[in-house]
C-alpha positions as CSV (number, residue, x, y, z in Angstrom):
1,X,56.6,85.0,127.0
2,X,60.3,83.1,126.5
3,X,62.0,83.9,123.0
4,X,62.1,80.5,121.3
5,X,65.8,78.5,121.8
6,X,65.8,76.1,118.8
7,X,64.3,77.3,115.7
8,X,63.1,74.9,112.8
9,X,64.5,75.7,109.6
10,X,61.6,77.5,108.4
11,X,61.5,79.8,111.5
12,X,65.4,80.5,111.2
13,X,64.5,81.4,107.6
14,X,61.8,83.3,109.0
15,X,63.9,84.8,111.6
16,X,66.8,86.0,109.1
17,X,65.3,86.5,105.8
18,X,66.8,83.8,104.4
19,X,65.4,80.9,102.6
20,X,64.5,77.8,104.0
21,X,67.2,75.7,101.5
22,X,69.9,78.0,102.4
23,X,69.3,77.0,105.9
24,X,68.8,72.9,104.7
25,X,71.7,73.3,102.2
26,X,73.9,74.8,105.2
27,X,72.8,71.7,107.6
28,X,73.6,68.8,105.3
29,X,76.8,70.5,104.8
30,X,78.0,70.7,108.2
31,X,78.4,74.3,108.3
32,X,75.5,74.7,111.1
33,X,75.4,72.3,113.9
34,X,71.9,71.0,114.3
35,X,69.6,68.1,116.2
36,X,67.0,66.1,114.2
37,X,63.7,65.4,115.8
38,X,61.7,63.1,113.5
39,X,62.2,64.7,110.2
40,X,62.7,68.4,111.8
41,X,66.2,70.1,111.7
42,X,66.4,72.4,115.1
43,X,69.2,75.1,115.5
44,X,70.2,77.0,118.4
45,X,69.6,80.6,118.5
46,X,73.2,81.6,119.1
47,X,74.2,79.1,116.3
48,X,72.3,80.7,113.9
49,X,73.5,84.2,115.3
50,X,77.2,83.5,115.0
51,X,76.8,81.6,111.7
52,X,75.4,85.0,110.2
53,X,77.9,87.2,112.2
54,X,81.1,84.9,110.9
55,X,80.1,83.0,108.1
56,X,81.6,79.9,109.9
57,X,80.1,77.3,112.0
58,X,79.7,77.4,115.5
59,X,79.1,74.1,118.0
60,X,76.8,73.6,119.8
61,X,79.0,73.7,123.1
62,X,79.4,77.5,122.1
63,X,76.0,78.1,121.9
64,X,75.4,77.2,125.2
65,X,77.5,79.9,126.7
């Protein structure tokens, strides 16, 4: 089976050990780029990796390298 791409922001907290508001805190302040679909926030795999490598935010143009 295919890892998963986008992650919903309780699978990235799953994923990383870090809370779910972290995640929704780090969203609604720009700091991760994200897509809404509905009321879900999705965020790239890579995002998520380079947002815990740096501590800054990555685009999403990045992410799809």
């Amino acid at each position: 089976m295919a890892e998963k791409i986008m992650y919903t922001l309780q699978e990235a907290a799953e994923y990383t050990g870090l809370s779910y508001h972290f995640w929704r805190s780090a969203c609604l302040q720009g700091k991760v780029c994200y897509v809404r679909a509905g009321n879900r926030f999705l965020v790239h795999r890579k995002v998520i990796d380079g947002y815990l490598l740096t501590g800054e935010s990555i685009s999403n143009a990045v992410a799809r390298r």
